[in-house]
C-alpha positions as CSV (number, residue, x, y, z in Angstrom):
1,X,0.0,0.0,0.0
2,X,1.2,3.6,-0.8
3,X,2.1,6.1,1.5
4,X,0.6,9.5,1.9
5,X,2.4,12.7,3.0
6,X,0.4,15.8,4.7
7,X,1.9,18.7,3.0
8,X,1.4,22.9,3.1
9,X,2.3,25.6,0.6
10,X,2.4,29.2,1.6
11,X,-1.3,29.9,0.3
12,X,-2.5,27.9,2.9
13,X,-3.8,25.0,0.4
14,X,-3.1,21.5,2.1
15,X,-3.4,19.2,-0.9
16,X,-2.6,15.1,-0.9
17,X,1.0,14.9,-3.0
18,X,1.9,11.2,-3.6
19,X,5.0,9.4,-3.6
20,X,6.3,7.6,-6.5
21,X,5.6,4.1,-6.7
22,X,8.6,2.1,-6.2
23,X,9.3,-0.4,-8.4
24,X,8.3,-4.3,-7.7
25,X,11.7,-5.1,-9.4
26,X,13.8,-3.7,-6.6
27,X,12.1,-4.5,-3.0
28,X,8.5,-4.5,-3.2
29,X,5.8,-6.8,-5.2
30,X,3.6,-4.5,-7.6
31,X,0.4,-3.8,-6.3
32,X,-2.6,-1.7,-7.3
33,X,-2.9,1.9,-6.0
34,X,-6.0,2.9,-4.8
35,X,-6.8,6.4,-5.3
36,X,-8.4,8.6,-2.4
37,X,-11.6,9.2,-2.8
38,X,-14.0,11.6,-0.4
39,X,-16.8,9.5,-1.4
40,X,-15.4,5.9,-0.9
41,X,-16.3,3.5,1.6
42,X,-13.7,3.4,4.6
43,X,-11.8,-0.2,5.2
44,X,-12.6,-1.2,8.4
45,X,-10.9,0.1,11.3
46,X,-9.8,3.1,9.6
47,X,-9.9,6.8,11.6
48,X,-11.1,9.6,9.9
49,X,-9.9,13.0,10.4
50,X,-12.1,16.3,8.7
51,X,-10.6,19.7,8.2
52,X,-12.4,23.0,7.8
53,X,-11.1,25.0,5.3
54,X,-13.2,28.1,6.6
55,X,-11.5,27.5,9.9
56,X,-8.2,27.6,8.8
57,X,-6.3,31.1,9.1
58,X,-5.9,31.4,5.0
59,X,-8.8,33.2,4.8
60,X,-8.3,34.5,1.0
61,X,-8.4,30.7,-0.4
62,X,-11.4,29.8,-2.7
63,X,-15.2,29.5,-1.7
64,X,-14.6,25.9,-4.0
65,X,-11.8,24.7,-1.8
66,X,-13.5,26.1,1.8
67,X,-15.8,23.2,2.2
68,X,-13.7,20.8,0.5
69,X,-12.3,18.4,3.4
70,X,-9.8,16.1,3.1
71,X,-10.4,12.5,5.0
72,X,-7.1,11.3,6.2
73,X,-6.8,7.3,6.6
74,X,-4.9,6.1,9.6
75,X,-4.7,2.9,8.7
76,X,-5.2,0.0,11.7
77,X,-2.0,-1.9,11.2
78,X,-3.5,-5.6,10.3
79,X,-2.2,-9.1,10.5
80,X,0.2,-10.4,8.3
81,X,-2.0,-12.7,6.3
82,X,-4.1,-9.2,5.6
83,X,-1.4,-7.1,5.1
84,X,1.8,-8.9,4.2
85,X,3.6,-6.2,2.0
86,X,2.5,-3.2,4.3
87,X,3.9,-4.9,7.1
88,X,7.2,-5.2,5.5
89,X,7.4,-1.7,4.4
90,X,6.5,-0.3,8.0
91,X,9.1,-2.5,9.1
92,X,11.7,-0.9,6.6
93,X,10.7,2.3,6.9
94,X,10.0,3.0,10.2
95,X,12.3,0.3,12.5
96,X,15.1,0.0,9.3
97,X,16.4,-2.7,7.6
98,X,17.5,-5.5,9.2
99,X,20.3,-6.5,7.2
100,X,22.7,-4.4,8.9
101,X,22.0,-7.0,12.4
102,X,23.4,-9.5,11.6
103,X,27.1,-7.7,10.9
104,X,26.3,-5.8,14.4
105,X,26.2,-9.0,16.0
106,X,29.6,-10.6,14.1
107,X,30.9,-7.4,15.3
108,X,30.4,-8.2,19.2
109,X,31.1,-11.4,19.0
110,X,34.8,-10.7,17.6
111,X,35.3,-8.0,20.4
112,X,34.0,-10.8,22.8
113,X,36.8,-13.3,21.1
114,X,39.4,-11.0,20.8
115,X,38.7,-10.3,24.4
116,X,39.0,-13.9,25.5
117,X,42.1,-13.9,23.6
118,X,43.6,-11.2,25.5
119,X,42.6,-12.8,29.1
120,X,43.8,-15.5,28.6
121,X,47.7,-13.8,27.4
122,X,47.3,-12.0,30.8
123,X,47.1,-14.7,32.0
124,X,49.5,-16.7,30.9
125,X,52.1,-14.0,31.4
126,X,51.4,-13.4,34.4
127,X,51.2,-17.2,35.6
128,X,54.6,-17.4,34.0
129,X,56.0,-14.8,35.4
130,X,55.1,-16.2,38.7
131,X,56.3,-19.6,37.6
132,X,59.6,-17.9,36.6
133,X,60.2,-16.6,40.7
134,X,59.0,-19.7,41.8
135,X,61.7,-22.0,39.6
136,X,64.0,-19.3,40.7
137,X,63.9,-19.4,44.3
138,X,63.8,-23.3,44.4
139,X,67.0,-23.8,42.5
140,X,69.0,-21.3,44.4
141,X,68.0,-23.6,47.6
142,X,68.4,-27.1,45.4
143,X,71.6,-26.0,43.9
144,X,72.8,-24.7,47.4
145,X,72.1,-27.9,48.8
146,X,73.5,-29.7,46.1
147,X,76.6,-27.8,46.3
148,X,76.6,-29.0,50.1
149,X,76.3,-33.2,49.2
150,X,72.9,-33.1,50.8
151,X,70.6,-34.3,48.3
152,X,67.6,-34.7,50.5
153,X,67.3,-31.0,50.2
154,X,68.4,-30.5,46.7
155,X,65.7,-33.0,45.4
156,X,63.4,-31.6,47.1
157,X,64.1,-28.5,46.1
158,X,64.0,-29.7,41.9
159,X,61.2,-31.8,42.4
160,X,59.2,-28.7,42.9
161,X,60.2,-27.2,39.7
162,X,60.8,-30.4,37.1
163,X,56.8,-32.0,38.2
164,X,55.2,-28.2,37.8
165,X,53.4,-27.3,34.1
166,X,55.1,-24.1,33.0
167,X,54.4,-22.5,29.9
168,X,57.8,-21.7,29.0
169,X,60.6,-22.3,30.8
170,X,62.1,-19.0,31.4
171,X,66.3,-19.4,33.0
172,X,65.9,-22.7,31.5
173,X,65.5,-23.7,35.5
174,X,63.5,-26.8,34.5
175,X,66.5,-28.1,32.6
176,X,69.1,-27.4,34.5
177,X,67.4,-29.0,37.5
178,X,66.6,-32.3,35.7
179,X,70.0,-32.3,35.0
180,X,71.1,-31.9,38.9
181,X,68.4,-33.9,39.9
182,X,69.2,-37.0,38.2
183,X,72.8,-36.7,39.8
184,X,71.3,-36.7,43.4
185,X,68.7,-39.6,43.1
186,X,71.5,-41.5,41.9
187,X,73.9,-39.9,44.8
188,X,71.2,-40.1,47.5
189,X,71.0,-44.3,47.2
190,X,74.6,-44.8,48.6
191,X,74.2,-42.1,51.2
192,X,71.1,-43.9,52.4
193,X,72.7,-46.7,52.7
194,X,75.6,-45.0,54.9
195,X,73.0,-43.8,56.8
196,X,71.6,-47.0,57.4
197,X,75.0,-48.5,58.1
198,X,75.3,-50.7,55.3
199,X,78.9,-49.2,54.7
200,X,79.9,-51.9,52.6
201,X,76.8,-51.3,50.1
202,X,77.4,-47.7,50.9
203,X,81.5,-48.1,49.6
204,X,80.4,-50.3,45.8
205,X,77.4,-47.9,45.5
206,X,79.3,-44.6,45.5
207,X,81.9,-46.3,43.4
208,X,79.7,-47.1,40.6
209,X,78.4,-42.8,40.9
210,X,81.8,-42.5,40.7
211,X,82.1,-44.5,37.5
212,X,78.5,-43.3,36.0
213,X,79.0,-39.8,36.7
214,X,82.6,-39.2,36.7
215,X,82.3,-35.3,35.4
216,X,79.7,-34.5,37.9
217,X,80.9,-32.2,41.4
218,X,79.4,-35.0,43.5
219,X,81.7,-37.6,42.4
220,X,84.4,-35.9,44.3
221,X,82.2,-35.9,47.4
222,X,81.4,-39.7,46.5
223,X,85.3,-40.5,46.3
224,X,85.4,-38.2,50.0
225,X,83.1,-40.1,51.8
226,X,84.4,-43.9,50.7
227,X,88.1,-42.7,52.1
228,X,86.0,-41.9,55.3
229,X,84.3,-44.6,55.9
230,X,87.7,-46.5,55.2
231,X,89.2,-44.6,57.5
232,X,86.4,-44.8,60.9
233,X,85.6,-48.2,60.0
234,X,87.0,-51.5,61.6
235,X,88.1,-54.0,58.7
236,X,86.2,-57.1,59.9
237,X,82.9,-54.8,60.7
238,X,83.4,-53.7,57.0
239,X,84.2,-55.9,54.5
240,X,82.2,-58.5,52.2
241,X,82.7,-60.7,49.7
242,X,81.2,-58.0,47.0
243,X,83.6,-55.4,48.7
244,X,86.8,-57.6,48.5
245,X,85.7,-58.3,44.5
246,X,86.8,-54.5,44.1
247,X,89.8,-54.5,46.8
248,X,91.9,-53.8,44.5
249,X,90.7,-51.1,42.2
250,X,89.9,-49.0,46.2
251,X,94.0,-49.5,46.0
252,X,94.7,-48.5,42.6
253,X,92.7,-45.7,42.6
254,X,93.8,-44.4,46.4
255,X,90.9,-44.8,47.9
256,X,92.3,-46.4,50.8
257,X,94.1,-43.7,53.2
258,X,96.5,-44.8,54.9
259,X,97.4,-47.6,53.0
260,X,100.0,-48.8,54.8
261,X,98.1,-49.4,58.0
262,X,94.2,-50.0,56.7
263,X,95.3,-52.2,53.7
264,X,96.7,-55.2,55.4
265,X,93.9,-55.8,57.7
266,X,91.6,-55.4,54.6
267,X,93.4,-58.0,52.5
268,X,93.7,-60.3,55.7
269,X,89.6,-59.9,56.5
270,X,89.2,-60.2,52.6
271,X,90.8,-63.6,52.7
272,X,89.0,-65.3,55.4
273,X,85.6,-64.3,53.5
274,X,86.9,-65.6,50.8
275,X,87.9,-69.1,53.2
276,X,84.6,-69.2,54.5
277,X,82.6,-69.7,51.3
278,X,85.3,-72.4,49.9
279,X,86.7,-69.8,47.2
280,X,90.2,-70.9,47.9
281,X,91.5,-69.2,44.8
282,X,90.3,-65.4,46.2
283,X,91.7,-66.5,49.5
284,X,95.2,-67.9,48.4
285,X,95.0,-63.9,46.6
286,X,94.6,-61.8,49.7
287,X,96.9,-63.9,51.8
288,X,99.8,-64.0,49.1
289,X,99.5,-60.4,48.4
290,X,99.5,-60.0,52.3
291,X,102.8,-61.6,52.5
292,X,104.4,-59.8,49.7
293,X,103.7,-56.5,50.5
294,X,103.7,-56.9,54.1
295,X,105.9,-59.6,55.3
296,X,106.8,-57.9,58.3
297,X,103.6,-56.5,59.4
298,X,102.2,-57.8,63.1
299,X,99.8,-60.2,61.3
300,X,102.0,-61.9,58.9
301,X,102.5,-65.1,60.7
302,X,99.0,-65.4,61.0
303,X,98.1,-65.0,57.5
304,X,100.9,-67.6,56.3
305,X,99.8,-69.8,58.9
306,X,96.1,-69.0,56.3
307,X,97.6,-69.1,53.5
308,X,99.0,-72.7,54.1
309,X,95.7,-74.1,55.4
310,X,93.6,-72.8,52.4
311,X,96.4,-74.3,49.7
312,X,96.3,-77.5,51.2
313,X,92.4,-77.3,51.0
314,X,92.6,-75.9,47.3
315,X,94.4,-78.8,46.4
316,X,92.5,-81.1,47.9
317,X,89.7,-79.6,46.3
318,X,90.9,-80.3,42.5
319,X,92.2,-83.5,43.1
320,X,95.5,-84.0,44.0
321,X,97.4,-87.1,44.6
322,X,98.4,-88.3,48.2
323,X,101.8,-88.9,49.1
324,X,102.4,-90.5,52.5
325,X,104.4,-89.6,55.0
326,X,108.4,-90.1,53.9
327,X,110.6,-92.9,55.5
328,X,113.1,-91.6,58.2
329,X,116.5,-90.9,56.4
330,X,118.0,-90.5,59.9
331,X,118.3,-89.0,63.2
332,X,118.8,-85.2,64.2
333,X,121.6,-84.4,67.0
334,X,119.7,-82.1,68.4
335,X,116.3,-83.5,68.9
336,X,114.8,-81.5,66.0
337,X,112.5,-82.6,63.2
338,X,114.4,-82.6,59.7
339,X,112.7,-82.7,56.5
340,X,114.8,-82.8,53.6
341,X,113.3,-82.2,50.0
342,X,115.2,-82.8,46.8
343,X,113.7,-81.8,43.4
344,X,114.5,-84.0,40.3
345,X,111.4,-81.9,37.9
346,X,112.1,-79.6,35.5
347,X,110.0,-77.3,37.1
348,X,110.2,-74.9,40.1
349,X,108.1,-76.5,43.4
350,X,105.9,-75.0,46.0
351,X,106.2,-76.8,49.1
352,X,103.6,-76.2,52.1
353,X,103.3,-77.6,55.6
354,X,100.4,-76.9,57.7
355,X,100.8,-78.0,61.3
356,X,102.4,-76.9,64.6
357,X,104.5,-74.1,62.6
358,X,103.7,-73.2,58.8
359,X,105.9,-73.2,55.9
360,X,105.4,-72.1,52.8
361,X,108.9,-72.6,51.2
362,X,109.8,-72.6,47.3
363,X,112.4,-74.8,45.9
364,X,114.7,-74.0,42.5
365,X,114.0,-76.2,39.4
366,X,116.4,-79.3,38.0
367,X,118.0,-77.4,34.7
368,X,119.4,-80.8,33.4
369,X,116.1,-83.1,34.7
370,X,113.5,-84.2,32.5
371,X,109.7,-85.0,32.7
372,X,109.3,-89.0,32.1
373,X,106.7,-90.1,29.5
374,X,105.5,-93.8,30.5
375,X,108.1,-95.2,32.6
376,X,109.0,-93.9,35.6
377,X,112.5,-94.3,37.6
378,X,112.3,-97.0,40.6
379,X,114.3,-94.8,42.8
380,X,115.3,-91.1,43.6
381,X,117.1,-90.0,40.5
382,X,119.1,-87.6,43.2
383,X,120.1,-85.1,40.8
384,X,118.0,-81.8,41.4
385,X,118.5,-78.9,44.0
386,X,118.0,-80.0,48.0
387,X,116.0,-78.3,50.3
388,X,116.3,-78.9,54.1
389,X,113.1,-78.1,56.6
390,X,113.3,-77.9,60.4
391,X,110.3,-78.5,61.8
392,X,108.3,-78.8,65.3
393,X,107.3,-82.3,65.6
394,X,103.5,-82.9,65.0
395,X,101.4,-83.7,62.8
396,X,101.0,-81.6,59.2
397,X,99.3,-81.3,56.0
398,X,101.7,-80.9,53.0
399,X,100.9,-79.8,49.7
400,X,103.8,-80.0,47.0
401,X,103.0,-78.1,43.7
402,X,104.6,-77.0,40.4
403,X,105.0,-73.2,40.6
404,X,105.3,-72.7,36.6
405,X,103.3,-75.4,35.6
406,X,100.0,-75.3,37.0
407,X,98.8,-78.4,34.8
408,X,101.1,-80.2,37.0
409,X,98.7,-82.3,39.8
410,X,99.6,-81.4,43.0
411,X,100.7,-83.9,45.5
412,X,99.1,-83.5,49.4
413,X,99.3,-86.0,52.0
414,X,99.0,-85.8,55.9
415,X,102.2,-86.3,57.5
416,X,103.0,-87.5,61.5
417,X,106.9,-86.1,62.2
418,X,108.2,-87.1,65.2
419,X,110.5,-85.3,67.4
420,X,114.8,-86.3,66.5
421,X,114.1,-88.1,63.1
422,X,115.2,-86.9,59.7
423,X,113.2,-87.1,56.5
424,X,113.6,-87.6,53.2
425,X,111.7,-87.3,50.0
426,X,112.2,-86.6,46.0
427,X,109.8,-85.1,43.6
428,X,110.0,-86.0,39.8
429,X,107.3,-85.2,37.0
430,X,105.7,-88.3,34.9
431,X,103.7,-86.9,31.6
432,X,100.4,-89.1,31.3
433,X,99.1,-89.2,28.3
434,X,95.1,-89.9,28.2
């Protein structure tokens, strides 16, 4: 439906000026316009409004035009199924197009975004930031600590940084105490042993940090504490069997202080572990090493008196033959017990008593003797170097070995020496041939 504009000129004359139709092909469907009409019937609803011309203040207008009076239509706006396009063009012209909403909308709900967006940075900054002072002040205290040895602290201290969400790790804090953490969990398990007084644990365990993390500033704290607990700690309360495994590499790499005094009660302990658990071979180790580097000490006699007992049962062990005791060869002037030992092998003998005194002795090779194949002589061949034993009388267990041959069997036998006799005995070598 057209609309229709009240106008006034300057003669007073109100008069009905139409608008142009507006095209169907742009907005709006064509429709037919109705034109106004003072004698037409009024569509329901309508409101009329009559003006008197003679009333008006023009009072020079036209006796034709005083009574004329102009019915304006109101119109009642009416449903949509009554009025469709009307509606539509009250909506446009009076509350605007609605087209322009939509991008209103988009609009706010980019600022509301963008918005979000910038919350959320705060945020984060600020979070991080926080984070960052955080990480700080726990490394200064882990890395103090960890500067001290005392891990306990110092991994409490980087646990508190290294299980924490960060968003960036600002100082690189994170990192570096990963790093230093790692170090102390695998410092911390020796020194809770110590603590615990496993010492001998405590000793291999900072050995192998020592090995693992050789480049670290704990492995000279590591290398510190095994010298201690060398040093305040009694041999027999210390060593084990898996402690005297590594003896020597404590000694080669001077970790035992005071070698000269700690050492020899080390190797001695070593080697009755060893004797107790029937590895004669360890044993027969410490006790010989004992002996060479300490044949003077205040415990030597005691540990040859060991070392004899364990090579006797080491040979007994892998078989060895049995010699009985050797026929008396004489009588001693002095009351004394005589052994006397020739060796008619080509190869230098070991020769052990175990008894009343312990001997360990060594006797030279036969240059010019010669290992027999299949027969054997009847008698003492009497040819090799002589070795001449004075004994306590008593009972002993001897063990008579090649020292450069070790596929040589042993001989070992259990001999009764009595008190002003002499003995003698000859060794020779017979190659059996399987």
């Amino acid at each position: 439906m057209n609309k229709k504009k009240l106008n006034s000129d300057k003669r007073g004359k109100v008069g009905i000026k139409k608008p142009p139709t507006k095209k169907a092909a742009k907005k709006f469907p064509t429709r037919t316009t109705k034109k106004t009409s003072t004698n037409r019937k009024e569509p329901s609803g309508a409101i009329n409004f009559y003006i008197d011309k003679n009333q008006s203040n023009n009072t020079g207008s036209k006796s034709e035009e005083s009574n004329e009076v102009i019915m304006l239509h109101q119109e009642k706006r009416q449903s949509s199924s009554t009025y469709p396009e009307s509606n539509e063009i009250l909506k446009d012209d009076y509350l605007g197009s609605n087209s322009n909403q939509p991008e209103s909308q988009s609009q706010k709900s980019g600022c509301g975004c963008s918005g979000i967006i910038i919350g959320v940075l705060v945020v984060a900054i600020m979070y991080s930031a926080i984070r960052y002072l955080i990480d700080k002040n726990n490394f200064t205290k882990g890395s103090e600590a960890y500067a001290q040895a005392d891990c306990e602290i110092a991994i409490n201290s980087f646990v508190k940084i290294t299980n924490t969400w960060r968003l960036y790790d600002i100082g690189d804090y994170a990192y570096h105490a990963q790093q230093k953490l790692i170090e102390c969990q695998a410092f911390q398990v020796p020194a809770d042993e110590q603590i615990l007084g496993d010492l001998s644990s405590a000793i291999l365990l900072y050995r192998d940090f020592m090995l693992d993390y050789a480049s670290s500033p704990l492995s000279q704290e590591a290398s510190n504490r095994i010298q201690s607990i060398f040093t305040q700690t009694d041999a027999d309360a210390l060593v084990s069997e898996e402690l005297c495994d590594k003896i020597f590499f404590f000694e080669r790499e001077n970790l035992i202080p005071q070698k000269n005094s700690l050492l020899p009660n080390l190797l001695s302990e070593c080697g009755q572990t060893y004797e107790e658990v029937d590895d004669y071979y360890d044993a027969i180790r410490m006790y010989s090493k004992f002996l060479s580097e300490f044949p003077n000490h205040s415990l030597a006699s005691r540990v040859e008196d060991a070392l004899a007992r364990v090579i006797v049962l080491d040979a007994r062990s892998s078989g060895a033959g049995t010699i009985p005791t050797p026929n008396r060869s004489g009588k001693t002037s002095d009351g004394s017990t005589v052994v006397i030992i020739q060796n008619d092998s080509p190869e230098r003998l070991k020769i052990v008593f175990s008894g009343p005194d312990s001997r360990i002795e060594e006797l030279a090779s036969c240059s010019f003797c010669k290992t027999y194949s299949l027969i054997e002589p009847s008698f003492c061949p009497e040819q090799g170097p002589i070795g001449k034993y004075i004994l306590p009388p008593g009972r002993y267990d001897v063990v008579v070995q090649s020292v450069t041959d070790s596929g040589v069997t042993p001989w070992t036998g259990n001999w009764n020496l009595v008190d002003g006799d002499e003995y003698y005995s000859c060794f020779f070598i017979t190659e059996v041939k399987p």
